[in-house]
BADO-28340 format. One record per residue (C-alpha): residue in one letter; residue number from 1; x, y, z. Coordinates in steps of 0.25 Angstrom, whole numbers, plus 2048, in hexadecimal, padded with zeros to 3 digits. Last residue first. Layout:
REM BADO-28340
<vexmar=A zafi=NUM X=X Y=Y Z=Z> .
...
END
This chain:
REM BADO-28340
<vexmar=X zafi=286 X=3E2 Y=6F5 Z=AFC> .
<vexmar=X zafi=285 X=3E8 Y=6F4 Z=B07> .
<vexmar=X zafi=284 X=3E2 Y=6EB Z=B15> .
<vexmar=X zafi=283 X=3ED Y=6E6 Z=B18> .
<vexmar=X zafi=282 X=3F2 Y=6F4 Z=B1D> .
<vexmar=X zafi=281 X=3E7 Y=6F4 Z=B28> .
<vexmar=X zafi=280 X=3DE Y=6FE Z=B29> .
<vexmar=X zafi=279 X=3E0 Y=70B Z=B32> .
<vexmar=X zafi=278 X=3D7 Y=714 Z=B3A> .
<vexmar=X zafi=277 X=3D7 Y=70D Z=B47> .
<vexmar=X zafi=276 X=3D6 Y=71A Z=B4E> .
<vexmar=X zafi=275 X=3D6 Y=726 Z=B45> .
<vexmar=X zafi=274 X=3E4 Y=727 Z=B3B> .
<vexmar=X zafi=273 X=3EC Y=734 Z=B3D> .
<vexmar=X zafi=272 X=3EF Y=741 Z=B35> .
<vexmar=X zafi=271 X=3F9 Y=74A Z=B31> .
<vexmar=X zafi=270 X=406 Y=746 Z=B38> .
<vexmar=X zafi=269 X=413 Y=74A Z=B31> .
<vexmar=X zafi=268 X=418 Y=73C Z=B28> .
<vexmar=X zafi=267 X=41C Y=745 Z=B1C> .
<vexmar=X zafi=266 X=41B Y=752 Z=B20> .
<vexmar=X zafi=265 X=40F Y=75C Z=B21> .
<vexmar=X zafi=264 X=40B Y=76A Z=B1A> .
<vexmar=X zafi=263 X=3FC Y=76E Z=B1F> .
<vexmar=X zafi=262 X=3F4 Y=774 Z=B12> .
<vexmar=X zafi=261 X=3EC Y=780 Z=B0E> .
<vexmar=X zafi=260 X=3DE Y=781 Z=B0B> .
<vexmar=X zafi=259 X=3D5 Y=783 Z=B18> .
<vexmar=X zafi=258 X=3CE Y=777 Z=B17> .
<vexmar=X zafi=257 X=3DB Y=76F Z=B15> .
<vexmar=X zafi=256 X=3E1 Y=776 Z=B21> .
<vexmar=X zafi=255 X=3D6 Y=770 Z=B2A> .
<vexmar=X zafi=254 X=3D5 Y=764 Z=B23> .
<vexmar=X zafi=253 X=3E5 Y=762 Z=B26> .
<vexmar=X zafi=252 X=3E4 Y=767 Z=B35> .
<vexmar=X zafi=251 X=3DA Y=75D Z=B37> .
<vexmar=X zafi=250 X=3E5 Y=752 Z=B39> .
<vexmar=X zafi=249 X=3E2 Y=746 Z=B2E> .
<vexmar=X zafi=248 X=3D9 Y=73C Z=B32> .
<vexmar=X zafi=247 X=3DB Y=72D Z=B2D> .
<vexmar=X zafi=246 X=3D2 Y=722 Z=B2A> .
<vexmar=X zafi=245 X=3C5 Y=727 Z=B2E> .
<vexmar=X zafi=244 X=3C0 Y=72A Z=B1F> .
<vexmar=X zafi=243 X=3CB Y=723 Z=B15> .
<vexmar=X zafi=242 X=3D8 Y=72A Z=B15> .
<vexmar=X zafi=241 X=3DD Y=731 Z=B07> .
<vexmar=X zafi=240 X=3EB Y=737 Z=B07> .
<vexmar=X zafi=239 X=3F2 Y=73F Z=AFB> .
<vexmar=X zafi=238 X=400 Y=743 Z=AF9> .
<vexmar=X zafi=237 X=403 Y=74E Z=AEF> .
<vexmar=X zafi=236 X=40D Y=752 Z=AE6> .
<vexmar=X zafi=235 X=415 Y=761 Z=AE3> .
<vexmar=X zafi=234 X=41F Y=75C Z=AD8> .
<vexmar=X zafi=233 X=42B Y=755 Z=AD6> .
<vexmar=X zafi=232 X=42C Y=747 Z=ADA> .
<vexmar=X zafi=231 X=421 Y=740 Z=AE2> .
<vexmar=X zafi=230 X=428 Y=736 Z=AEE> .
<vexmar=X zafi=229 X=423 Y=728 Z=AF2> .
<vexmar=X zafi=228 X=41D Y=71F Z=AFD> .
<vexmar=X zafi=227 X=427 Y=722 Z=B07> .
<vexmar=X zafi=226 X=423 Y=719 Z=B15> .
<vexmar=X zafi=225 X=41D Y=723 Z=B1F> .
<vexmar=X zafi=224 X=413 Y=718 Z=B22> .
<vexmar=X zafi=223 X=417 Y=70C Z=B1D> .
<vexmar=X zafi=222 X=413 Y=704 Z=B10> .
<vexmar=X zafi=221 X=40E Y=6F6 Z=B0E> .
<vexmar=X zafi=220 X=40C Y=6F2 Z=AFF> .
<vexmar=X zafi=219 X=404 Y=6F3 Z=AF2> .
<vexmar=X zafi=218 X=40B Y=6FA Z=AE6> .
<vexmar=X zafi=217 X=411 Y=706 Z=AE0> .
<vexmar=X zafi=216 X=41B Y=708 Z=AEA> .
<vexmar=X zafi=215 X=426 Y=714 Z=AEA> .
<vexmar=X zafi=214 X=41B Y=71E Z=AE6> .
<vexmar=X zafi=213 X=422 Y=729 Z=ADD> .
<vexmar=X zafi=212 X=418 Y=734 Z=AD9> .
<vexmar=X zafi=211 X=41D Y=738 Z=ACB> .
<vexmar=X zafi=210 X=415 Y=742 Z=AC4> .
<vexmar=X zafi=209 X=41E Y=74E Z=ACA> .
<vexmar=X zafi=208 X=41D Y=758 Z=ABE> .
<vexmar=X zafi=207 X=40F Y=759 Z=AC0> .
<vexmar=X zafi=206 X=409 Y=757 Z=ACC> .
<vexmar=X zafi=205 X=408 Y=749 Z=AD5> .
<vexmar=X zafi=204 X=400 Y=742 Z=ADF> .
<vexmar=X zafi=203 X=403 Y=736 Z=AE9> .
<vexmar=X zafi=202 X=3F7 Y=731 Z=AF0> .
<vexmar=X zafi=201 X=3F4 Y=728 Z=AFE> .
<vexmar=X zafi=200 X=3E9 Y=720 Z=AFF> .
<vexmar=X zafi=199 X=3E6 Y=71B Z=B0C> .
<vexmar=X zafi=198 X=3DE Y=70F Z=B11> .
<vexmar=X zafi=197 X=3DD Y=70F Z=B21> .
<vexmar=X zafi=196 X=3E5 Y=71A Z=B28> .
<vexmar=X zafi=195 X=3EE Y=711 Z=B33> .
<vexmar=X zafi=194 X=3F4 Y=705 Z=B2C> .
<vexmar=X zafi=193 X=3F1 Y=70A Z=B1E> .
<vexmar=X zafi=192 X=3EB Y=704 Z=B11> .
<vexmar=X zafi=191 X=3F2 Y=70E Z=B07> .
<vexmar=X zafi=190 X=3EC Y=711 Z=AFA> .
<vexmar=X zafi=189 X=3F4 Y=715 Z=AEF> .
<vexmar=X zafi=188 X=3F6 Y=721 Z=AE7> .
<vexmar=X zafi=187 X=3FD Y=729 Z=ADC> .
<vexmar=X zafi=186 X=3FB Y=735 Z=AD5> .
<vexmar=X zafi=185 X=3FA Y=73D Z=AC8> .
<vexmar=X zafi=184 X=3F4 Y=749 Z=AC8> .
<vexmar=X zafi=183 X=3E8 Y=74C Z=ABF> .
<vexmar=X zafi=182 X=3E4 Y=75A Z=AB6> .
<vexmar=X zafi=181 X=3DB Y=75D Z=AAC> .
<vexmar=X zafi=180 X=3E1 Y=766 Z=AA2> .
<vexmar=X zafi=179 X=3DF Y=776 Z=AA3> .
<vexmar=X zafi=178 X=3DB Y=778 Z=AB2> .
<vexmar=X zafi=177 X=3DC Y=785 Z=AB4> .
<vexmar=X zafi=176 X=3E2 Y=78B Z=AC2> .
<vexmar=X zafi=175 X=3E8 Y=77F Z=AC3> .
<vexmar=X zafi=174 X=3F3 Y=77E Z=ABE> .
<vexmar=X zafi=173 X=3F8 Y=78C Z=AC2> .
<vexmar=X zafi=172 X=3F8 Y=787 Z=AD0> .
<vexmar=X zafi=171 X=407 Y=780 Z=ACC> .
<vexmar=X zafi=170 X=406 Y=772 Z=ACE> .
<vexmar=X zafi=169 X=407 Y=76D Z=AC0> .
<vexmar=X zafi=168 X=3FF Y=75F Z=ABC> .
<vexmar=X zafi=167 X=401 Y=752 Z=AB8> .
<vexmar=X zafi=166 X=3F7 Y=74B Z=AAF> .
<vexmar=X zafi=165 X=3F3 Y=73F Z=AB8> .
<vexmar=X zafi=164 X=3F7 Y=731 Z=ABB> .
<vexmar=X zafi=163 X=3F1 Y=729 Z=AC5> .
<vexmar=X zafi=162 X=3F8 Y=71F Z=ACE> .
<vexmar=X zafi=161 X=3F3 Y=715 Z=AD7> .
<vexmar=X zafi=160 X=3FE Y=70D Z=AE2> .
<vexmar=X zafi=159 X=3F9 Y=6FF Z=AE5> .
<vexmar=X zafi=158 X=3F4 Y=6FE Z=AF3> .
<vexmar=X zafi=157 X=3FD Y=702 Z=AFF> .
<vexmar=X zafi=156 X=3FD Y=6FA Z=B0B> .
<vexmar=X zafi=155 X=3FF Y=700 Z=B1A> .
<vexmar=X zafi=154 X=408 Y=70C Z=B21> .
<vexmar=X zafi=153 X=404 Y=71A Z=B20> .
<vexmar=X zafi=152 X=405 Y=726 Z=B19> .
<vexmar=X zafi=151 X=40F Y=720 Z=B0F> .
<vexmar=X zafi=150 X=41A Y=729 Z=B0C> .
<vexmar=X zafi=149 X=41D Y=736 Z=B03> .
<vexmar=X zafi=148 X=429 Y=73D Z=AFC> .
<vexmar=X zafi=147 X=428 Y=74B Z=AF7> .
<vexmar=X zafi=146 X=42D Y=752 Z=B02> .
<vexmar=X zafi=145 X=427 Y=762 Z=AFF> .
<vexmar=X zafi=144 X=42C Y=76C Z=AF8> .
<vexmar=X zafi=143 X=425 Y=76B Z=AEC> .
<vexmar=X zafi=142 X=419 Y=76A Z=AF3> .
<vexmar=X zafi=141 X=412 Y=75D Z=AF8> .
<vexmar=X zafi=140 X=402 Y=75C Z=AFB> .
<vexmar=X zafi=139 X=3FD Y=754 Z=B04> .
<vexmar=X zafi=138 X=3EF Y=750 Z=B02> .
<vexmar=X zafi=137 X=3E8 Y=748 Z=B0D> .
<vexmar=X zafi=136 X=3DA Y=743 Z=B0B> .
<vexmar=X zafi=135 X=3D0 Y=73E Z=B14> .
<vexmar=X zafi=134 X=3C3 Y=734 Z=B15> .
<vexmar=X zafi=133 X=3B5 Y=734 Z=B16> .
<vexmar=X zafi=132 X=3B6 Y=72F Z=B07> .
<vexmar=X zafi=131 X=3C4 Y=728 Z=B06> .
<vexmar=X zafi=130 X=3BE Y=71A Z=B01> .
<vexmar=X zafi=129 X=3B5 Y=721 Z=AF5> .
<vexmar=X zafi=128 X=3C4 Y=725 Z=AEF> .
<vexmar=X zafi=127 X=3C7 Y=717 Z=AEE> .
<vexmar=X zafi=126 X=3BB Y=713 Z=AE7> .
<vexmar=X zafi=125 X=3BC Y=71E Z=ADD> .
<vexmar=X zafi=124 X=3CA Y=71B Z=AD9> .
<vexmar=X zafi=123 X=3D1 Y=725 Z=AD1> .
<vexmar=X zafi=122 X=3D6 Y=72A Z=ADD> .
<vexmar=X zafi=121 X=3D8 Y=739 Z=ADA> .
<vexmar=X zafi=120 X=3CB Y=739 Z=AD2> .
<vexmar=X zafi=119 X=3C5 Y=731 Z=ADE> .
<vexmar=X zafi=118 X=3C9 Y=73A Z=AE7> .
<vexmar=X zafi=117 X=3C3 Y=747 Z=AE2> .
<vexmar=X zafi=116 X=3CE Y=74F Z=ADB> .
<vexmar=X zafi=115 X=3D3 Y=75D Z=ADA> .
<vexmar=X zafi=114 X=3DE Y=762 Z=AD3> .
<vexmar=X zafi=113 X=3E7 Y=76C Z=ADA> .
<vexmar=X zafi=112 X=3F0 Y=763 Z=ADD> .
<vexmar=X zafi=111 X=3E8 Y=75A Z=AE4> .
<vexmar=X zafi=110 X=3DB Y=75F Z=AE8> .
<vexmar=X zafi=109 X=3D0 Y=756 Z=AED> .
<vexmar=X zafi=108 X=3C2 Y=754 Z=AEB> .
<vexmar=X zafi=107 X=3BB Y=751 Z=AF7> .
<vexmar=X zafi=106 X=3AA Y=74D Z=AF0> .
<vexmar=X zafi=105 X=3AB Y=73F Z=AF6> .
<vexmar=X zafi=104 X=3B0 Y=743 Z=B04> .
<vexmar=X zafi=103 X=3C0 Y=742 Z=B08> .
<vexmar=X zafi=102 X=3C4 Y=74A Z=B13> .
<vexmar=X zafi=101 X=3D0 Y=755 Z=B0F> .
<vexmar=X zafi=100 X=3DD Y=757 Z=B15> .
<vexmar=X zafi=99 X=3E9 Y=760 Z=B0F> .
<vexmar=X zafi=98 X=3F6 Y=75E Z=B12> .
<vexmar=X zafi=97 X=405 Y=765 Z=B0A> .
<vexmar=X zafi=96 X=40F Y=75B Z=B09> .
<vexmar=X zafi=95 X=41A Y=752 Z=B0F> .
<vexmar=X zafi=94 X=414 Y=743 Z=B0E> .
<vexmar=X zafi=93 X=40D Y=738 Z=B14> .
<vexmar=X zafi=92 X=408 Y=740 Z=B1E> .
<vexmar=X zafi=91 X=405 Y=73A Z=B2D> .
<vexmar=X zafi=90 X=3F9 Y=732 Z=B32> .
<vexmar=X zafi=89 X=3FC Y=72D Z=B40> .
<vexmar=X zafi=88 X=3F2 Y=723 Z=B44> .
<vexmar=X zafi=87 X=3FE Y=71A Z=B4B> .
<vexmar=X zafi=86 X=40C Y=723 Z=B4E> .
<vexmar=X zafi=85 X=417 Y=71D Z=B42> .
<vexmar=X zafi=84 X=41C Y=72C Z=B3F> .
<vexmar=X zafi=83 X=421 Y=72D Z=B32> .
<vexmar=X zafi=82 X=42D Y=735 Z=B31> .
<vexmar=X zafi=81 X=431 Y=740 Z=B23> .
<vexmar=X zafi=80 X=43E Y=743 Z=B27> .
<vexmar=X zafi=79 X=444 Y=737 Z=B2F> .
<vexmar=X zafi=78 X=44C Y=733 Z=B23> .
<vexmar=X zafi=77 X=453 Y=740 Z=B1B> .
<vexmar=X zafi=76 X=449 Y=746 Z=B10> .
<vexmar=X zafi=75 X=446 Y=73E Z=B03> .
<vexmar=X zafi=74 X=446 Y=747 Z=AF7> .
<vexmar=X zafi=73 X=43D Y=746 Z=AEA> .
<vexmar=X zafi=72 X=43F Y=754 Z=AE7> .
<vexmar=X zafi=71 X=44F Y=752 Z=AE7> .
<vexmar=X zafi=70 X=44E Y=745 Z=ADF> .
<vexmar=X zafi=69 X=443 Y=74C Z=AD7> .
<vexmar=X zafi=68 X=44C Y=757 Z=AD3> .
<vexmar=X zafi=67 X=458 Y=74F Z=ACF> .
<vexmar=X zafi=66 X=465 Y=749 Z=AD4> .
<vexmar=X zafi=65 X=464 Y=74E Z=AE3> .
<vexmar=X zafi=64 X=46E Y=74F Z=AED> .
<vexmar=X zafi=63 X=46A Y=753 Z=AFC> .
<vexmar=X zafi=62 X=465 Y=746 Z=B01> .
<vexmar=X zafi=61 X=45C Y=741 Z=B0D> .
<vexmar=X zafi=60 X=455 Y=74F Z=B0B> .
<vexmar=X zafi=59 X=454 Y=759 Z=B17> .
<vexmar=X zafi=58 X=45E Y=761 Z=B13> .
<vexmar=X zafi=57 X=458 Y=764 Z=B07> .
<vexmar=X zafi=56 X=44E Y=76D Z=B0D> .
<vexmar=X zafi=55 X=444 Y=772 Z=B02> .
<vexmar=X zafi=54 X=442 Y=780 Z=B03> .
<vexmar=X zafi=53 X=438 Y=77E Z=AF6> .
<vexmar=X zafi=52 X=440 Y=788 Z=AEF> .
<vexmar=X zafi=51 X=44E Y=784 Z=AF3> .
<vexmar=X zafi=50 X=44C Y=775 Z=AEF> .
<vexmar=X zafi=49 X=446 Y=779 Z=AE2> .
<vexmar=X zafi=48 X=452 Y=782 Z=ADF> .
<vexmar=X zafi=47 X=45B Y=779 Z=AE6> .
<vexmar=X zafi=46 X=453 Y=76C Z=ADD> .
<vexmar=X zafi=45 X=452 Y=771 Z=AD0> .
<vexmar=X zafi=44 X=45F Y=770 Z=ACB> .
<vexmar=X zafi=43 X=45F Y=75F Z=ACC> .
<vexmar=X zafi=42 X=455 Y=760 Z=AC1> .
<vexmar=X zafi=41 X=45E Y=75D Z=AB8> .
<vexmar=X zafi=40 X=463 Y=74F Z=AC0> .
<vexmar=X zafi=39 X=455 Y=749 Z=ABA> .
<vexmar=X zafi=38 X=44A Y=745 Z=AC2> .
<vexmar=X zafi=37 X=444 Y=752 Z=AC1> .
<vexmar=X zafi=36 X=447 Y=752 Z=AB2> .
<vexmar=X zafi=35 X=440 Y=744 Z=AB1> .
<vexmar=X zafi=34 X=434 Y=748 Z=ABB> .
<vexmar=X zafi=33 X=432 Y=754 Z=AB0> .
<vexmar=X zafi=32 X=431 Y=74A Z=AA6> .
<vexmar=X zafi=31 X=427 Y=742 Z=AAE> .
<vexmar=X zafi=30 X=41F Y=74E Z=AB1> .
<vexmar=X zafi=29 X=41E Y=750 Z=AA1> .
<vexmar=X zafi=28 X=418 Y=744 Z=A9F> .
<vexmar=X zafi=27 X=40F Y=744 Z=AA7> .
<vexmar=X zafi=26 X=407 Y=74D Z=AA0> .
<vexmar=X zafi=25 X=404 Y=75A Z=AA8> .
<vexmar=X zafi=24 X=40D Y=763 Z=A9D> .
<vexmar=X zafi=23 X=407 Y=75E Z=A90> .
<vexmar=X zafi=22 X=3F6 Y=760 Z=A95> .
<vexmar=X zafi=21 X=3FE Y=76E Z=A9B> .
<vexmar=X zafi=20 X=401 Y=772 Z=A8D> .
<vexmar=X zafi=19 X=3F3 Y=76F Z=A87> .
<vexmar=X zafi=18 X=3EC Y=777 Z=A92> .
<vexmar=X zafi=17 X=3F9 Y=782 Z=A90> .
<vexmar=X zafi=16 X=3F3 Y=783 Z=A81> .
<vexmar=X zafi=15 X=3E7 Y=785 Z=A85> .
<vexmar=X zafi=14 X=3EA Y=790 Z=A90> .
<vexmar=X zafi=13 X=3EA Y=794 Z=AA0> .
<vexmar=X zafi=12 X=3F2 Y=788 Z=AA4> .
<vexmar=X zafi=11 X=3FF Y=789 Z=A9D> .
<vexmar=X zafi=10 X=3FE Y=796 Z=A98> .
<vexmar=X zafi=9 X=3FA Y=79B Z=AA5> .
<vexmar=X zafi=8 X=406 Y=793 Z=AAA> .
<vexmar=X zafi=7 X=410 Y=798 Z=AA1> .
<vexmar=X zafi=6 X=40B Y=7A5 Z=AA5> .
<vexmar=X zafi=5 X=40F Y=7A7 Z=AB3> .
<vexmar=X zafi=4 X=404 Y=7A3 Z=ABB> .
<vexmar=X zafi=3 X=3FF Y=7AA Z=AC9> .
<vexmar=X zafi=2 X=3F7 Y=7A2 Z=AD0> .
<vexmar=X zafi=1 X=3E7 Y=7A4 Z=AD2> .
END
């Protein structure tokens, strides 16, 4: 149990904070707190955020920012975030915390702290029946962490599919009782890859982040380590589903998972690899 201070145990432990808490995960209000971050205001929140999360600033391909999100959403200097182009090798799409799961009918899957089974977080029975036997990779991304993401591999993307959900808090407090229902907004698509067969690759959000920016929406060819998009403020989450025999991650991560923590990765570091001839061809796409 966390310690709360007690505007959160008004806020999560009463009636009236119930009601509140409907107002506070509207979308609406994430979007008005992506205009202030946007905004050169918030510009004095970035050394204090900066110094807190032991950011290195040196490492940015700029060191002026006009808002919050344009310092959150920073790209690092070229050559930071490499892909390797060595056959089989599966490698994250994405700096954040790992955790590896195979996929069985009854999995159900934490995000967030809200659990799902994959056809709630899909929203598409058939498609969540294809990843069966299967694996799943969650990378979660703390404040801290590089908040840009790229294409896992290279192939044809289908059309992006977005669900909208009632943003939701981070803080632990949330959900120690579950006052109003709770969904995350998130993106997806699904990838017909050269070397890990059909791949959907996930974008999630949290309050007060919301927007997930994918830079393209619609069918086309895509690169491996090609950047797919950034989230704006907010701890987000990455999610990768691989059908049964398509890809094996390195047992590291199931071990870990198993035991409750999580193995921290870069963006394009190794963590699995594809088995002999386990790719599709990209023509193949949805």
């Amino acid at each position: 149990m966390s310690r709360a201070g007690l505007p959160q145990r008004l806020l999560y432990r009463t009636r009236t904070g119930a009601v509140l808490l409907r107002l506070l995960t509207a979308p609406r209000l994430s979007k008005w707190a992506g205009r202030f971050c946007d905004s050169p205001l918030s510009k004095g929140l970035i050394r204090p955020f900066a110094r807190r999360n032991r950011i290195d600033v040196g490492a940015c391909r700029r060191r002026a920012f006009w808002s919050f999100n344009d310092f959150f959403t920073r790209q690092l200097q070229p050559g930071a975030r490499p892909f390797a182009q060595t056959p089989g090798c599966l490698q994250s799409p994405a700096d954040g915390c790992v955790s590896a799961y195979r996929i069985d009918p009854s999995s159900r899957f934490c995000i967030k702290r809200i659990e799902y089974s994959l056809e709630a977080l899909l929203r598409d029975p058939a498609l969540a029946r294809r990843y069966e036997g299967g694996t799943c990779c969650i990378l979660r991304l703390a404040p801290a962490h590089y908040h840009r993401f790229a294409y896992v591999d290279g192939g044809v993307k289908g059309k992006n599919v977005r669900i909208e959900g009632r943003l939701h808090t981070v803080r632990p407090i949330a959900y120690e009782r579950h006052a109003v229902p709770v969904e995350n907004t998130r993106e997806y698509c699904v990838i017909c890859t050269e070397q890990f067969g059909q791949v959907v690759q996930m974008e999630v959000g949290a309050m007060l982040v919301g927007r997930i920016v994918n830079y393209r929406t619609g069918i086309g060819r895509v690169e491996r380590g090609e950047e797919k998009g950034l989230f704006e403020f907010g701890g987000s989450t990455v999610l990768l589903l691989f059908e049964r025999g398509r890809a094996e991650l390195q047992p590291r991560f199931f071990a870990e998972t198993a035991r409750g923590r999580e193995i921290f990765v870069h963006m394009g570091e190794a963590i699995g690899s594809a088995p002999p001839q386990g790719g599709v061809q990209a023509s193949n796409a949805p």
